[in-house]
C-alpha positions in Angstrom: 0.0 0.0 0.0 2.7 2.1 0.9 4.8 2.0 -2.5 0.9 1.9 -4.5 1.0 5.6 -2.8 4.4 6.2 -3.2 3.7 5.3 -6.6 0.8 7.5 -7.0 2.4 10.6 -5.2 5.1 10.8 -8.3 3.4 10.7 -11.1 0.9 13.1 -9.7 3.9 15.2 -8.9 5.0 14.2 -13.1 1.2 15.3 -14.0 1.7 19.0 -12.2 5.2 19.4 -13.3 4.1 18.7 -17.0 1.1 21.1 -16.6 3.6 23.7 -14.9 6.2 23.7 -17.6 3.2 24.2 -20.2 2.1 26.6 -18.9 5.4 28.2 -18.8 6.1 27.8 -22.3 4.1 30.1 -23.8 6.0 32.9 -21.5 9.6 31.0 -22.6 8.6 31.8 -26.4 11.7 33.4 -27.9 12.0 36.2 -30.6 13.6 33.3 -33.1 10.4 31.1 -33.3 7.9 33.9 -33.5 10.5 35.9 -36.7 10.9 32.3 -38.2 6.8 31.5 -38.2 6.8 35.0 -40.1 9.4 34.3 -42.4 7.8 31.6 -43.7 4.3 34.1 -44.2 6.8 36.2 -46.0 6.8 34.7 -49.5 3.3 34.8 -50.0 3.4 38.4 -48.7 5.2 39.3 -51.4 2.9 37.0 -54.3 0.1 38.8 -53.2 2.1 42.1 -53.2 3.6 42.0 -56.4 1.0 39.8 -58.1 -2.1 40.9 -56.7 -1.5 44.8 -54.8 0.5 46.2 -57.2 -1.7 45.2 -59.8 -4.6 46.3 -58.8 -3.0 50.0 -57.7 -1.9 50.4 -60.9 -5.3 49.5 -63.0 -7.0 52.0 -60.6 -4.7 55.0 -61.4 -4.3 54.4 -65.4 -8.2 54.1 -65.1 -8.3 58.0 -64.1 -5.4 59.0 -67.1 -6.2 60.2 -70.6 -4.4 57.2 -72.8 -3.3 60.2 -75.4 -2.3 63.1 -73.1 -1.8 61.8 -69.8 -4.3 64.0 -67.9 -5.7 63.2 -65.1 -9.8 62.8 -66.5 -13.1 60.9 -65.6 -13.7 60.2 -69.1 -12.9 56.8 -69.0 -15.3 56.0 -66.7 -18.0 58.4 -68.6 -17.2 56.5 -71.6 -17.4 53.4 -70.3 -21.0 54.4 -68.6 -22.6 56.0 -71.6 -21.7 53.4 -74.4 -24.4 50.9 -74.5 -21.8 48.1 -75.6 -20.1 48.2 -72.6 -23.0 48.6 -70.2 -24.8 45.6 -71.8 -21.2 43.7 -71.6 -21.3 43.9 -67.5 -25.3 42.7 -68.3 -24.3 40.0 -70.5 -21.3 39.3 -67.5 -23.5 39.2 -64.4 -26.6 37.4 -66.0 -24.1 34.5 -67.0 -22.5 34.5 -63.7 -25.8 34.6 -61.9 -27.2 31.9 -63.9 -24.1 29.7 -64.1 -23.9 30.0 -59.9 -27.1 28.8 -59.3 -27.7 26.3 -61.5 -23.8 24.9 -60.2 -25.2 25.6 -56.4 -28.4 23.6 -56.8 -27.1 20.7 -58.8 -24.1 21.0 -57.0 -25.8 20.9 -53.6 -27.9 17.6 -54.5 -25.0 15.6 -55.6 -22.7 16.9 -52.6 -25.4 15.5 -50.3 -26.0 12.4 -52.3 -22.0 11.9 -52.7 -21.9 13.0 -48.3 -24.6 9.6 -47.7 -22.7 7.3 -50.0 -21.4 4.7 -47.9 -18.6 2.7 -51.0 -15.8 5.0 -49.8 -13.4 3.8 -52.9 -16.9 5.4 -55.4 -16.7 8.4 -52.8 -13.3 8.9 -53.1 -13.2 8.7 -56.8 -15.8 10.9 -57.5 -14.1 13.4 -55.2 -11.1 13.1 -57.1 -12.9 13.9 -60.2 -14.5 16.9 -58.9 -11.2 18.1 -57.9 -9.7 17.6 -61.6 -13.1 18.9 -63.3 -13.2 22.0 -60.8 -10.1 23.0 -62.5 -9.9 22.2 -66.0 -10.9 25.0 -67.4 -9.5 27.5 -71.0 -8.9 26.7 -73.8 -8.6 22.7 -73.0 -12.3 23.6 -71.6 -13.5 25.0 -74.8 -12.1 22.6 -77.0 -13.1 19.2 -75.7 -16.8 21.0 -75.5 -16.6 21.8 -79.7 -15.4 18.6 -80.1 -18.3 16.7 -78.1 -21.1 19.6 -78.9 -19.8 21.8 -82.1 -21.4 21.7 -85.0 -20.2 18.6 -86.3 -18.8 17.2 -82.4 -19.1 13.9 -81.5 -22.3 13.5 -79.4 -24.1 16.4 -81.8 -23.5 13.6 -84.7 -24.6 10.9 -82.6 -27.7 12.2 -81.7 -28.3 12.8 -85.7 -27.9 9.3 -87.1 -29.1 7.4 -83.9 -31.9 9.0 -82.9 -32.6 11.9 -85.8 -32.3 15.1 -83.2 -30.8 17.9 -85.1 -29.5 20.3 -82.1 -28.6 22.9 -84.1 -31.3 23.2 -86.9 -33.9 21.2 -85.2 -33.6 22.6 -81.3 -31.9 25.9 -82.1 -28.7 24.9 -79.9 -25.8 26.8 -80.4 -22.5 26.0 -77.9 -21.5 29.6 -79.3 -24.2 31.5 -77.4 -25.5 32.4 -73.9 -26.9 29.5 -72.9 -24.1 27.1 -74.5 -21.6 29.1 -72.4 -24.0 28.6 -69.6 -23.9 25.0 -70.2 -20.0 25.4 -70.6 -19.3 27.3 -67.5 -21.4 24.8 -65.3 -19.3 21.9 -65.9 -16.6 23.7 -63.6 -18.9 25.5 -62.2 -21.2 21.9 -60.2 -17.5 20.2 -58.7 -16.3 23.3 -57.4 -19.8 23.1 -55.2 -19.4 20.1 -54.6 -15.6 20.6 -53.1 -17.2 23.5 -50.9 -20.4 22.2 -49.5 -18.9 18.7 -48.8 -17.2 20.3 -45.4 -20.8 22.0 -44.2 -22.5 18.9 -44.8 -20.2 16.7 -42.6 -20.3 19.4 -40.1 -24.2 18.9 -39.6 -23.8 16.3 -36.6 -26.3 13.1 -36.2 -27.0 14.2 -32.9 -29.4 16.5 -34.2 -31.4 14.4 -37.0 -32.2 11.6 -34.1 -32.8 14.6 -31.3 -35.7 15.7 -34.5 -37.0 12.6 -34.9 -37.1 11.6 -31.1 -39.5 14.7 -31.0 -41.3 14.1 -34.2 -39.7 16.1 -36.4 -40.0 14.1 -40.5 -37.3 14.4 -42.7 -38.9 17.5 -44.0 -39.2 19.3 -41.0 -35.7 18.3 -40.4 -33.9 20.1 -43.4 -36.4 23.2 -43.3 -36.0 23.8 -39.5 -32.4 23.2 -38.7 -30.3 21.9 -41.3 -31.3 24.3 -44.2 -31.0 27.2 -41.5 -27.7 26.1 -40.3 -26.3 25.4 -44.1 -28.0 28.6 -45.5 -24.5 30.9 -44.8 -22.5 28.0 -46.3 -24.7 27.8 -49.4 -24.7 31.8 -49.9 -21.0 31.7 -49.4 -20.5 29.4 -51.8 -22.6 30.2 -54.8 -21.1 34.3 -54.2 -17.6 32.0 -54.6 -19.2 30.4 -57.6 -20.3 34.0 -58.6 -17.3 35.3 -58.9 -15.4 32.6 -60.9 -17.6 32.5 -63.4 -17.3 36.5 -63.5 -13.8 36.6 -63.6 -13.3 33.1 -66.1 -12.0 34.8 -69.8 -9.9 31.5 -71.7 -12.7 29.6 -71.7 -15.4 32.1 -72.7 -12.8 34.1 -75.3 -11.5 30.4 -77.0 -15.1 29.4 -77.7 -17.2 32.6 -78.3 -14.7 35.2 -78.6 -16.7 38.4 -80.6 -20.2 36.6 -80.5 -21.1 37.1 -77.0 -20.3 40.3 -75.5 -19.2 40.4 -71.9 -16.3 42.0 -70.0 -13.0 40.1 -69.9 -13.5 39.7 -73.6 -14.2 43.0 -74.3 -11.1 44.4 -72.0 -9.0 42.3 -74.5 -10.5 43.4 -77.3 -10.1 47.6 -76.2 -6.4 46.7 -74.6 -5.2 44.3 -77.4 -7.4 45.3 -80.4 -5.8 47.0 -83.7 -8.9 49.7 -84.3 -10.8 50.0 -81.1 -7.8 50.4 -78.9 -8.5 52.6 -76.1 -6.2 51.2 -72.7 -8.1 53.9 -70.5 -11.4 52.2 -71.0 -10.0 49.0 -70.6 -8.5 49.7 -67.1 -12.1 51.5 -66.1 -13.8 48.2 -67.2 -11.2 46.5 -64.9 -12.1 48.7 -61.9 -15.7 48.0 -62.5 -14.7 44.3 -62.5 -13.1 44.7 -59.5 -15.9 46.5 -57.8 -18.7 43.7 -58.2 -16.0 41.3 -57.3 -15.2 42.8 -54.5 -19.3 42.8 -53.7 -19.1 39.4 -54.6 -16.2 38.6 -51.8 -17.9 40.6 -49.0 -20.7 38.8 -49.2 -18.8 35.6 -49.4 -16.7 36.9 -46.2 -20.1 37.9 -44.0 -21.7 34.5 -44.7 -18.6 33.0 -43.4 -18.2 34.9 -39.9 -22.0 33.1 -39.5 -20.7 29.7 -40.4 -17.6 30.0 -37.8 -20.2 30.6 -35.2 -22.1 27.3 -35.0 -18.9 25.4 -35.8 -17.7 26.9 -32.9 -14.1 28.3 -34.5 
């Protein structure tokens, strides 16, 4: 009994002596860890600096200079405002960014939540691997494996004409080189990148709180529209105002298909920066800023609905 106590007397003495020296580290920190943590943050300081400040700075100020004398002048942004081909190019912009984020946040939604029940991890696990590769492949790679599947004379267009005699182009009126086929374009990156983003909130929701419903007679309807479509509702608006604004800022993949037959904003900036008649870099830099400015709308949104998230997963 004696040694049993003996026993029991050092290793609580161990316990308090562990406690006591950990709670004296954080006063033991030295200068060296804390400047080598922030050397470390340095590099991507400096990327966001030079690739991302800078940038931006200098769009804002050659927005407000005359391209031809250098004056300071608002007539970029006056142009810009009163020509109704660049007014109905941030239209044409935010309609297909709209539309390309919801229909990606509702399709995407179902199959994150169908993919979050699926119980074959290797299926789970490869479909999440797909999403990840899809999510990304965007451009020109984009643009071309969609005219070769649905162009005019792309594989599945000629399938569906000797198989089953649909003409989607003179019968249906499809085009891939219109709105709606760069709708249909945009939401193939547009659904995996949802999927990626809501797969997290959905884990999140714990069990806990489905059999706490149903031991008080909630159904599976009164379930999702009382608590889990309440708690989700900041992650879902966070995620399509992500969606938002990389369909608002994608230009490879809408300028390699489309190019001059659908009129929207990063093409037209490359067409008023790069172009041989219409060149005018002033009003390309103001259609920039305006860019910037519903982007930035875009990511404020996306930050608010975040702070609500952090609060019921307790961060």
């Amino acid at each position: 009994m004696q040694l049993r106590a003996a026993i029991g007397t050092a290793d609580s003495a161990t316990t308090l002596n562990q406690s006591a020296v950990k709670t004296r580290r954080p006063r033991g920190i030295n200068w060296s860890y804390a400047i080598t943590s922030w050397l470390g943050f340095v590099p991507f300081l400096l990327f966001c600096l030079l690739f991302e400040i800078l940038p931006a700075v200098m769009i804002i100020q050659s927005s407000f200079v005359d391209s031809t004398t250098g004056a300071l002048t608002l007539h970029n942004y006056s142009n810009m405002l009163s020509q109704a081909g660049n007014v109905h190019a941030f239209q044409n912009s935010i309609s297909l960014s709209v539309v390309t984020a919801l229909l990606g946040a509702f399709f995407g939604f179902l199959a994150a939540y169908g993919l979050n029940n699926l119980r074959t991890n290797w299926l789970r696990n490869l479909i999440i691997s797909y999403s990840s590769i899809a999510a990304n492949f965007a451009g020109v790679p984009l643009a071309f494996a969609f005219v070769s599947t649905l162009g005019v004379t792309g594989f599945v267009t000629v399938l569906l004409l000797r198989w089953f005699h649909i003409d989607l182009y003179n019968g249906l009126n499809f085009s891939l080189y219109t709105f709606w086929g760069l709708v249909l374009v945009y939401t193939y990156f547009q659904l995996p990148l949802m999927i990626l983003i809501t797969l997290p909130a959905l884990n999140a929701l714990r069990p806990e709180w489905r059999e706490a419903a149903t031991n008080l007679g909630a159904s599976n309807f009164t379930y999702w529209r009382r608590i889990a479509l309440p708690i989700l509702l900041p992650s879902l608006v966070a995620a399509t105002m992500l969606l938002f604004a990389n369909s608002f800022g994608a230009f490879a993949t809408a300028y390699a298909l489309a190019q001059g037959s659908i009129n929207i904003v990063p093409i037209l900036i490359a067409f008023v920066v790069n172009g041989n008649v219409n060149l005018d870099p002033g009003l390309g830099n103001a259609l920039a800023v305006g860019m910037i400015v519903v982007l930035l709308i875009a990511v404020s949104l996306y930050t608010a609905m975040l702070r609500r998230v952090s609060k019921w997963q307790g961060r």
